[in-house]
C-alpha positions as a Markdown table, in Angstrom:
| # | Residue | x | y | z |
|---|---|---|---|---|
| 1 | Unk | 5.2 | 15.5 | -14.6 |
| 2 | Unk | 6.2 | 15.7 | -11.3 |
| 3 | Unk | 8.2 | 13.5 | -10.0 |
| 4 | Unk | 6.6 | 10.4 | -7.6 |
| 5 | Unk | 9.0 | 10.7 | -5.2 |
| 6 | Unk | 8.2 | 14.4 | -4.5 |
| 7 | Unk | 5.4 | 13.1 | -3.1 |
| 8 | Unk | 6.1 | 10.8 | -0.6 |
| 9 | Unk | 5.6 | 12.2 | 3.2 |
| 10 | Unk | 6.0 | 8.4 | 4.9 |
| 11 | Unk | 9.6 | 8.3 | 5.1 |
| 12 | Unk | 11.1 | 5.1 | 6.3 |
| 13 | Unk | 8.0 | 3.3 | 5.8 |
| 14 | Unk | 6.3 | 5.4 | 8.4 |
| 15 | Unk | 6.2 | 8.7 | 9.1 |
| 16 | Unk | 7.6 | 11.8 | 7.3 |
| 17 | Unk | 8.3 | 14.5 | 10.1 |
| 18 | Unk | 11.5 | 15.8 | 11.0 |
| 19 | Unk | 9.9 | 17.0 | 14.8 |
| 20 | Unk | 10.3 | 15.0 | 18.0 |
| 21 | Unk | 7.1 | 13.9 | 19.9 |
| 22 | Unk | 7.6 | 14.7 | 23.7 |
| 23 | Unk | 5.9 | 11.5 | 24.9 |
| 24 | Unk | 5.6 | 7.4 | 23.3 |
| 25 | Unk | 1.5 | 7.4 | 23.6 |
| 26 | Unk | -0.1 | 3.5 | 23.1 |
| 27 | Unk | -0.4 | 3.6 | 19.1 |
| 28 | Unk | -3.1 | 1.6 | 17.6 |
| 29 | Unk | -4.8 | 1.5 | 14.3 |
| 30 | Unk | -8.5 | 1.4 | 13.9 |
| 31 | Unk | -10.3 | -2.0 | 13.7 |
| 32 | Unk | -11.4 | -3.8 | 10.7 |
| 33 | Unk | -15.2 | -3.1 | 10.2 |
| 34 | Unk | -16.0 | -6.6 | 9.0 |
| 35 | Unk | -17.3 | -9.2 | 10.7 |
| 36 | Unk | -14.5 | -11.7 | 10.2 |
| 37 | Unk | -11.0 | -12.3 | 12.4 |
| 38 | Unk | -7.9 | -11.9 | 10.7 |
| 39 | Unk | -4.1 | -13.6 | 10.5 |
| 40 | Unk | -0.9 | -12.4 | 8.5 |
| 41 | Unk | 1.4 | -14.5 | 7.1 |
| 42 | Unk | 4.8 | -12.7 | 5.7 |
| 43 | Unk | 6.4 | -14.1 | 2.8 |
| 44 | Unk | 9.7 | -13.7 | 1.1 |
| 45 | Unk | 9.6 | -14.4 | -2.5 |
| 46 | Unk | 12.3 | -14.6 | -4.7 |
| 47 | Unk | 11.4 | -14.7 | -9.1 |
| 48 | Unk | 15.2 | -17.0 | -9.8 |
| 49 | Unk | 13.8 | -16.1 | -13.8 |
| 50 | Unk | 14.2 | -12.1 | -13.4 |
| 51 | Unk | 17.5 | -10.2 | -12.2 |
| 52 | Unk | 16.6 | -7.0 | -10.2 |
| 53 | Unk | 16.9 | -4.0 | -12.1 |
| 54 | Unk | 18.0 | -1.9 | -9.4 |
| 55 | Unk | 20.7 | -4.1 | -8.4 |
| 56 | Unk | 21.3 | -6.2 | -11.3 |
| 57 | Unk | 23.6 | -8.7 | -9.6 |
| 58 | Unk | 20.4 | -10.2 | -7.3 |
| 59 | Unk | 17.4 | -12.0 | -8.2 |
| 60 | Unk | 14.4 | -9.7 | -7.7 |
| 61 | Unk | 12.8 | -10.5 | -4.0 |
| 62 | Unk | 9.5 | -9.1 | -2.1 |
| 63 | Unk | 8.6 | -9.2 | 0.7 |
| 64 | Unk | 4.7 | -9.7 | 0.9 |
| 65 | Unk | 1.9 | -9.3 | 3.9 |
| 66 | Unk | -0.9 | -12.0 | 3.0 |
| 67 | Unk | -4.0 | -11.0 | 5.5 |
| 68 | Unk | -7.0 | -13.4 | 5.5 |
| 69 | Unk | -10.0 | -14.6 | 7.7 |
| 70 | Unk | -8.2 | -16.6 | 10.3 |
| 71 | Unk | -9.1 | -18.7 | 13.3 |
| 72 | Unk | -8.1 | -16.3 | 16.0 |
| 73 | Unk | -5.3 | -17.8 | 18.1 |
| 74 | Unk | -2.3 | -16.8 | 18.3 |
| 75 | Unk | -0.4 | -13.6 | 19.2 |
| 76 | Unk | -0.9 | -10.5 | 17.1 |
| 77 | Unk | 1.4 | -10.0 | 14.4 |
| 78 | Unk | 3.9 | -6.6 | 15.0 |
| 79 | Unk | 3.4 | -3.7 | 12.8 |
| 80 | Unk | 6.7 | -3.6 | 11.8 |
| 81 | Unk | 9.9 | -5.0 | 12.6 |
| 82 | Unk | 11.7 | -3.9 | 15.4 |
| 83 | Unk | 14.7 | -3.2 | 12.9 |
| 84 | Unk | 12.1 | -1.1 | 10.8 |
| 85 | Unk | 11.0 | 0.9 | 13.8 |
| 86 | Unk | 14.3 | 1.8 | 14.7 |
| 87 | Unk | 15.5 | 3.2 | 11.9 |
| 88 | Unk | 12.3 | 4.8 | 11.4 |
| 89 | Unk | 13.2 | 6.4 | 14.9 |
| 90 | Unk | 16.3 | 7.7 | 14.4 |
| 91 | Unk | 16.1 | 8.6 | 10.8 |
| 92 | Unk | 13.4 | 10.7 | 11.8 |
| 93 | Unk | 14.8 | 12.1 | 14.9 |
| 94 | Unk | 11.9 | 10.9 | 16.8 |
| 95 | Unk | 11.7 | 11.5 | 21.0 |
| 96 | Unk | 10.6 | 7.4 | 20.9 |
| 97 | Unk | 12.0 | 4.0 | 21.9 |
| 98 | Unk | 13.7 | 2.7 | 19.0 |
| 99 | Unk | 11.1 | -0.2 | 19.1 |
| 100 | Unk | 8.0 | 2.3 | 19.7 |
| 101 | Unk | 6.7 | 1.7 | 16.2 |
| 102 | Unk | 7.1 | -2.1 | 16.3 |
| 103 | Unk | 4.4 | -2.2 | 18.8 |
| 104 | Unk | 1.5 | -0.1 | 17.3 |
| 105 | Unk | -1.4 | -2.5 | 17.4 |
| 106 | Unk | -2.9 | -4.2 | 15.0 |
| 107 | Unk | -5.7 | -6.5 | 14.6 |
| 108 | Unk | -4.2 | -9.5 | 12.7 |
| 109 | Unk | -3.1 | -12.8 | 14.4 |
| 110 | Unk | 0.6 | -14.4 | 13.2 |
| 111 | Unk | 0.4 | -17.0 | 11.0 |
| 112 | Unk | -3.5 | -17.8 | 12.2 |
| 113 | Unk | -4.5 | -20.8 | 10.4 |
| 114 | Unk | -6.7 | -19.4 | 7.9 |
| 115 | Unk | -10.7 | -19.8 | 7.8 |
| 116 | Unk | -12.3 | -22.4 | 5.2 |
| 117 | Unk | -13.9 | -21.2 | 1.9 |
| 118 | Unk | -12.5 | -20.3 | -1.8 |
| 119 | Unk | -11.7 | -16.4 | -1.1 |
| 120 | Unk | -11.5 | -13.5 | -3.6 |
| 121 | Unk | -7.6 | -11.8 | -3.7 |
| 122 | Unk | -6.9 | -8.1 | -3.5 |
| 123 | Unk | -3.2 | -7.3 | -4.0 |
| 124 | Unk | -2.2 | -3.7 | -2.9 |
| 125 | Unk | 1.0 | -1.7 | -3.8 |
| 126 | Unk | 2.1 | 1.2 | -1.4 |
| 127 | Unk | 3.5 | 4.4 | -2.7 |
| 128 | Unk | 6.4 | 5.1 | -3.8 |
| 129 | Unk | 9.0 | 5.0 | -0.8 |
| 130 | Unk | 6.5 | 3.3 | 1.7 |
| 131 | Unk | 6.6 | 0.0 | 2.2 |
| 132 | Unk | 3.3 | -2.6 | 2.1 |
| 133 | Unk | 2.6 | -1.7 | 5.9 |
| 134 | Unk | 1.7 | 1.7 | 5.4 |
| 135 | Unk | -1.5 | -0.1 | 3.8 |
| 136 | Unk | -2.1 | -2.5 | 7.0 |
| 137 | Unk | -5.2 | -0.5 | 7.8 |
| 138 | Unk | -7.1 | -1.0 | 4.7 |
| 139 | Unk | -5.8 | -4.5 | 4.4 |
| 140 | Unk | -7.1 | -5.6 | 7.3 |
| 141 | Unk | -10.2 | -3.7 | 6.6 |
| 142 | Unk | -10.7 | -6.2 | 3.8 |
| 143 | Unk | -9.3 | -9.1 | 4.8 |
| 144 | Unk | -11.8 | -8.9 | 7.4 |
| 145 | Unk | -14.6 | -9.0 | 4.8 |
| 146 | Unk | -13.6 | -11.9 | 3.4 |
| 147 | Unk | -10.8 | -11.2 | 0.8 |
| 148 | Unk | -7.0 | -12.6 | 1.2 |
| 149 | Unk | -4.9 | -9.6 | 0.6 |
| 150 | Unk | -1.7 | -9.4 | -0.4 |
| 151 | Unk | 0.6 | -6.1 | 0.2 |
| 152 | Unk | 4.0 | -6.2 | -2.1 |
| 153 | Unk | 7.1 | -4.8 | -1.2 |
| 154 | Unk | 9.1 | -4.1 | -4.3 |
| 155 | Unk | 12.5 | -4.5 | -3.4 |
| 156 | Unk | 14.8 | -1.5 | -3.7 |
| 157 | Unk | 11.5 | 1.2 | -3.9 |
| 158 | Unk | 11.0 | 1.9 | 0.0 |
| 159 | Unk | 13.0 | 3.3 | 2.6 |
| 160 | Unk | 14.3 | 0.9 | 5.2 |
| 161 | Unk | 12.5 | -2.4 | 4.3 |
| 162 | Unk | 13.8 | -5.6 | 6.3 |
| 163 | Unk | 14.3 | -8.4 | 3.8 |
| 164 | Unk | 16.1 | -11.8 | 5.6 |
| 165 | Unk | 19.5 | -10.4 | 5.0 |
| 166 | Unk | 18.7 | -7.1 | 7.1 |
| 167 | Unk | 17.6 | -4.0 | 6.0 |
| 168 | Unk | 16.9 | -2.2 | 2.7 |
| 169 | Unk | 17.2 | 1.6 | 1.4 |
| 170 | Unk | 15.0 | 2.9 | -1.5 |
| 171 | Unk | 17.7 | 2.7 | -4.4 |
| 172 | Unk | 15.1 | 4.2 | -7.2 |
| 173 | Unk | 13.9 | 7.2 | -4.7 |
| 174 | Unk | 16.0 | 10.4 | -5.9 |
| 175 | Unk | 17.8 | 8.7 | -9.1 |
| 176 | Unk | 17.9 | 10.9 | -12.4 |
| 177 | Unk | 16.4 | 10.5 | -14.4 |
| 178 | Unk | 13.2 | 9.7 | -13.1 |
| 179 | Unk | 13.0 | 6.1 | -12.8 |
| 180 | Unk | 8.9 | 5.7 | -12.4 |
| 181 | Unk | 8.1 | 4.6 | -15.6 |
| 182 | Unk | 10.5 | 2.2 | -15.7 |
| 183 | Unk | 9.8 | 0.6 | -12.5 |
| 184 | Unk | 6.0 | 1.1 | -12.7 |
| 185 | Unk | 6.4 | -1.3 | -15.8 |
| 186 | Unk | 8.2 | -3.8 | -13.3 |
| 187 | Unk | 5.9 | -4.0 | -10.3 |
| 188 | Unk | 3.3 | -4.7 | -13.0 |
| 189 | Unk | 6.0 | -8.0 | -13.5 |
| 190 | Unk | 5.7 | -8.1 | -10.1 |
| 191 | Unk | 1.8 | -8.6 | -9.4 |
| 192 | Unk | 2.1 | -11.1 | -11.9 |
| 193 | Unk | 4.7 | -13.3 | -10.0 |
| 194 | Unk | 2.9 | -12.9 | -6.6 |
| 195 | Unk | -0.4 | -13.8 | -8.1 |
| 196 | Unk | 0.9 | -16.6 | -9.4 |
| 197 | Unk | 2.0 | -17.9 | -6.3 |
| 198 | Unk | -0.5 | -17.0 | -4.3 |
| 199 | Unk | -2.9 | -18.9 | -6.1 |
| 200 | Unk | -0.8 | -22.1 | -6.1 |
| 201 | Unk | -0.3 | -21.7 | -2.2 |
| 202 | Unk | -2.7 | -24.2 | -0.4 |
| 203 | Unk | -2.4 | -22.0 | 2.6 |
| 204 | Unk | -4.9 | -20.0 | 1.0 |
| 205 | Unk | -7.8 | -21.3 | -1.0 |
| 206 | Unk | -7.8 | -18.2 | -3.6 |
| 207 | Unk | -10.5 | -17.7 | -6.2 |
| 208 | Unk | -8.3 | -17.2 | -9.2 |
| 209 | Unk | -11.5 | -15.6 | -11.5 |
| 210 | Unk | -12.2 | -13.3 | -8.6 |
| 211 | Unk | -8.8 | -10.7 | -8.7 |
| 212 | Unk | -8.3 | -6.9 | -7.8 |
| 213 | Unk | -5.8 | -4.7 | -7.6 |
| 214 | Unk | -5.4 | -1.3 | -5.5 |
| 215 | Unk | -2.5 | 1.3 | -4.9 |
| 216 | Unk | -1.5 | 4.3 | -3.7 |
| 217 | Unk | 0.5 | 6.6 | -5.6 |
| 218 | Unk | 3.0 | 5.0 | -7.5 |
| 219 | Unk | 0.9 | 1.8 | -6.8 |
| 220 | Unk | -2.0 | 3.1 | -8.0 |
| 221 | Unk | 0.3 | 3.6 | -11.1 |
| 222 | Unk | 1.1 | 0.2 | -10.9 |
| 223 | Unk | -2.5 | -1.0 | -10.4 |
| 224 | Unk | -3.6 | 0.2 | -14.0 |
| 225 | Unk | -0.1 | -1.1 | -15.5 |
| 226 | Unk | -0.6 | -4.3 | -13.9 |
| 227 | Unk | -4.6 | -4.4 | -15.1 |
| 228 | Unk | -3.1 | -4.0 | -19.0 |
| 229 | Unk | -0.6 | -7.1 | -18.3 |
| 230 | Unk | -3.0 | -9.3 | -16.5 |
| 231 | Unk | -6.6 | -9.6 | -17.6 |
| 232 | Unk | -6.7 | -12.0 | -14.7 |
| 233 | Unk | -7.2 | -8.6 | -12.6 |
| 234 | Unk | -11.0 | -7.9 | -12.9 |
| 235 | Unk | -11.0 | -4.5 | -11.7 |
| 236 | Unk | -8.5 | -1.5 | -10.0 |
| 237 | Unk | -8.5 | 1.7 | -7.9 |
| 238 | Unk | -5.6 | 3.5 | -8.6 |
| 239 | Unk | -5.7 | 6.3 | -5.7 |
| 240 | Unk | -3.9 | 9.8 | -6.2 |
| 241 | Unk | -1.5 | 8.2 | -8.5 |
| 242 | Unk | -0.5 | 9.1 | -12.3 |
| 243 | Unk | -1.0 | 7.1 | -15.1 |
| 244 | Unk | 2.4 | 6.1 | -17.3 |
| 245 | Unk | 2.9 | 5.7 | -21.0 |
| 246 | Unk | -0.4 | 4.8 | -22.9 |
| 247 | Unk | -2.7 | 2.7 | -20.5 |
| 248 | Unk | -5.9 | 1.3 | -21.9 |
| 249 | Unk | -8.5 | -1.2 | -20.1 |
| 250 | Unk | -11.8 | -2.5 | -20.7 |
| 251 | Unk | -12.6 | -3.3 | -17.1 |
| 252 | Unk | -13.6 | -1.4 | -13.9 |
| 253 | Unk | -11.2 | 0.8 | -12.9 |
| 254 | Unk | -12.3 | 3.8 | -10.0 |
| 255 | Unk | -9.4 | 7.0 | -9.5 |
| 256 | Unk | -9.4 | 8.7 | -5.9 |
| 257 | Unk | -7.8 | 11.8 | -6.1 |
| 258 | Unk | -6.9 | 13.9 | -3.3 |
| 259 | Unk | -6.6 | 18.3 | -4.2 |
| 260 | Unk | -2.6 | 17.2 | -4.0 |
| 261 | Unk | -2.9 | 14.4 | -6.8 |
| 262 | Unk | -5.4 | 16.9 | -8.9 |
| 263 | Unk | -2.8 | 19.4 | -9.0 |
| 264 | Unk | 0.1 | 17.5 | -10.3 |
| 265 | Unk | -1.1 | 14.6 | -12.1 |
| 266 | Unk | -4.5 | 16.2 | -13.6 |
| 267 | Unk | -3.2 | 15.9 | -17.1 |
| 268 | Unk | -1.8 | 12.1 | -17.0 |
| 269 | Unk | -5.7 | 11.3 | -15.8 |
| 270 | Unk | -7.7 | 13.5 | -18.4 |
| 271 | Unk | -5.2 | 11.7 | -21.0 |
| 272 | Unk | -6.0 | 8.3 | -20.6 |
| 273 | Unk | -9.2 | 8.6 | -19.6 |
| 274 | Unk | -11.0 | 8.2 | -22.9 |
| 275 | Unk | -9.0 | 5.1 | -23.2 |
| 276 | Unk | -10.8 | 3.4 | -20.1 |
| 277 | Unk | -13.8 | 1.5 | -21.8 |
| 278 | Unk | -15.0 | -0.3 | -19.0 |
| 279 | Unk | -16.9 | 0.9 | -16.1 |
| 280 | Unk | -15.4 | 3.5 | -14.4 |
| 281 | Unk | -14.8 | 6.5 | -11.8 |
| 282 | Unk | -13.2 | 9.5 | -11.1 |
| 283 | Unk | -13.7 | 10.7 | -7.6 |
| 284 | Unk | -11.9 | 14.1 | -5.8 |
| 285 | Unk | -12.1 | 13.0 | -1.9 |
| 286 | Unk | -12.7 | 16.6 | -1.0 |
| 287 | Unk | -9.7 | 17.9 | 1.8 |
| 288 | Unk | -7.9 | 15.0 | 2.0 |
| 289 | Unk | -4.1 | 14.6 | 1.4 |
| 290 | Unk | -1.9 | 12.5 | -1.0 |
| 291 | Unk | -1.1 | 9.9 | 1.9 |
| 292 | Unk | -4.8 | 10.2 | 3.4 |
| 293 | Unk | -5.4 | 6.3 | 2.8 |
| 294 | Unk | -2.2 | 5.6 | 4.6 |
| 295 | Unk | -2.0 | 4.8 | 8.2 |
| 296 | Unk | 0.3 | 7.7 | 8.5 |
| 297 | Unk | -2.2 | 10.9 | 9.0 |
| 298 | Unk | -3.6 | 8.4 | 12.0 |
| 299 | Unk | -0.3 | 8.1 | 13.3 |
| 300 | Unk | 1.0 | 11.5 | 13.1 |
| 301 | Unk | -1.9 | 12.8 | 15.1 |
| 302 | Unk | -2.1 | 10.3 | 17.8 |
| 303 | Unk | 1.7 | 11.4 | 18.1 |
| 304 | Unk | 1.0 | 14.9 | 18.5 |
| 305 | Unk | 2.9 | 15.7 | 15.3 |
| 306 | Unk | 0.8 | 17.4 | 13.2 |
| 307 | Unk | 1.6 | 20.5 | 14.4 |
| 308 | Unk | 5.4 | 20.7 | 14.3 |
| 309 | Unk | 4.7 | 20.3 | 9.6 |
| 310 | Unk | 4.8 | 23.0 | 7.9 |
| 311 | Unk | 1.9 | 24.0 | 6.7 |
| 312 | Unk | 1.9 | 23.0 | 3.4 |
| 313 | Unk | 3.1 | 19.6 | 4.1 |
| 314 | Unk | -0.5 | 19.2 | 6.1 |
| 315 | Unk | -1.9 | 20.3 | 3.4 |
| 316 | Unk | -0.8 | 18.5 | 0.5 |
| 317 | Unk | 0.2 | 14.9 | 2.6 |
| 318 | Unk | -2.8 | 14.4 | 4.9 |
| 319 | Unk | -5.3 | 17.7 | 3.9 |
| 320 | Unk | -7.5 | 19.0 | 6.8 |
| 321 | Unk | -10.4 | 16.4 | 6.6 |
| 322 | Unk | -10.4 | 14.0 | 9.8 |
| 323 | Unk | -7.9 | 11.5 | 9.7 |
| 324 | Unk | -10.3 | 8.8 | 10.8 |
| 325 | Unk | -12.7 | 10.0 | 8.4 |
| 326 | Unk | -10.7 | 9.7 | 5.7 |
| 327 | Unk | -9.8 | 6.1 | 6.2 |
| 328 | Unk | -12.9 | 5.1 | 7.1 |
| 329 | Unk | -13.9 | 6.4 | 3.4 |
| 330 | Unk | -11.3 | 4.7 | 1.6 |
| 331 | Unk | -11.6 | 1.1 | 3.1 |
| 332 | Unk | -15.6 | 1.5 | 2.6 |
| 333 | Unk | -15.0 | 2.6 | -1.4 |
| 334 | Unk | -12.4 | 0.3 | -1.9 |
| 335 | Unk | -14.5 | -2.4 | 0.1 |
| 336 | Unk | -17.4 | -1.9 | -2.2 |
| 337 | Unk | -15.8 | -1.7 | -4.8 |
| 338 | Unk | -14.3 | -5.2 | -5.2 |
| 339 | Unk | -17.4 | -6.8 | -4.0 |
| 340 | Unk | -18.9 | -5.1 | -6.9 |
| 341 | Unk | -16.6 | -5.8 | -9.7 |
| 342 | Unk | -13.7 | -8.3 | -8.9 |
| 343 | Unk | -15.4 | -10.7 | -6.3 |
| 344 | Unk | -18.7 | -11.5 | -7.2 |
């Protein structure tokens, strides 16, 4: 199987493009469609009973986005960290500011006191090598219908990831031999740990019968590892990533695939498919790429980028449907979905 980190095109939890854009265009990402405002809260957790398998000597910490219906005061939160974006920048030889990508706008408010009401959770796992904000456009999607969702960053599994003590490289991306599985098996520890919290934080008035799970790529990987060691997770969407070892579930579970995903991971689906009793899905989003549900195809193109890839990086990161299009699919499925299965 081919390995995860082959895949990944958002380098330095952004963008994956080694050309220069000329100009620093206003970035934005599209607004929620739902009828609700929206805050984000970032937490830094820290599980004292676990040591962190890629550096043994710490604790294992994430960093986690919680978006939610919020009373909309405030200022609105950054995309990333100015740190972030600036190693984003030069990492990726990009003609910008270093704090260009600190400033795309979003739609969330900063710690906006949240709205009343008991709220379904969604927890979402980027890719591997991205970090939880390449999700942000999806989240807020969702949170914006009602759901408090929670993006993890697994520590050590993205590129250039500010925790409090400064920055972070991807430690598993590029290791041999291949360290998925094994680390698929631990973000599964880790939805586990953030759930529990989550649902014990008062800041948030979670519905603890009313959980789902979503990821992309190795998250989606995650997702259905995750759905076997919680049953607490009603249902998953496990988009354009493979399954690991044997995986069997009795509850919803919908696959997105991109032409990308069918081509490497094919197999790993058509194996453990039988083994998925409950109701399920297996959708090819025709022309899109691996990283189509990722703010990054929306990014690239309002940067101008797009056409300094090689071709067959379009084609197999971000495919040749329309970028908006594409998102606009996945945060309706994915919004449908878990109003179908996990929050009713």
């Amino acid at each position: 199987m081919k390995s995860l980190v082959v895949m990944v095109a958002v380098i330095a939890g952004l963008l994956g493009v080694p050309a220069a854009a000329s100009a620093a265009p206003a970035l934005s990402l599209p607004a929620p469609g739902g009828p609700l405002p929206i805050g984000l809260r970032t937490l830094h957790l820290t599980d004292q009973q676990r040591a962190d398998p890629w550096v043994p000597e710490k604790r294992r910490e994430l960093m986690v986005n919680v978006w939610y219906p919020a009373v909309p005061i405030g200022r609105t939160s950054p995309y990333m960290s100015e740190a972030e974006s600036a190693a984003a920048v030069a990492g990726r030889k990009l003609d910008l500011p270093p704090d260009a990508l600190s400033k795309i706008r979003v739609h969330s408010k900063e710690n906006a006191p949240s709205l009343p009401g008991r709220r379904p959770l969604v927890v979402l796992s980027p890719g591997a090598g991205n970090n939880r904000i390449t999700l942000t456009s999806v989240a807020e999607h969702l949170a914006s219908q009602g759901f408090v969702v929670a993006g993890i960053d697994h520590a050590y599994e993205a590129w250039a990831t500010e925790f409090p003590d400064g920055l972070r490289q991807c430690v598993a991306c590029g290791q041999q031999p291949d360290p998925w599985p094994a680390a698929i098996a631990n973000r599964a520890i880790d939805t586990t740990f953030v759930v529990d919290t989550l649902v014990k934080d008062r800041r948030w008035s979670i519905d603890a019968g009313k959980i789902g799970m979503a990821g992309h790529s190795a998250g989606g990987s995650a997702t259905a590892a995750a759905m076997a060691a919680d049953r607490r997770i009603k249902a998953g969407v496990n988009i354009d990533g493979p399954f690991f070892g044997t995986v069997s579930l009795d509850r919803p579970f919908l696959l997105l695939t991109s032409p990308t995903g069918e081509k490497y991971y094919r197999e790993s689906w058509n194996e453990t498919w039988p083994r998925l009793t409950g109701p399920k899905r297996d959708f090819l989003v025709k022309d899109s790429g691996h990283s189509s549900v990722t703010d990054a195809a929306i990014l690239v193109d309002q940067l101008g980028l797009r056409k300094h890839l090689p071709p067959a990086e379009v084609e197999n990161q971000y495919g040749s449907i329309d970028s908006w299009e594409a998102l606009e699919f996945f945060r309706d499925e994915l919004t449908g979905f878990f109003k179908k299965w996990s929050a009713r």
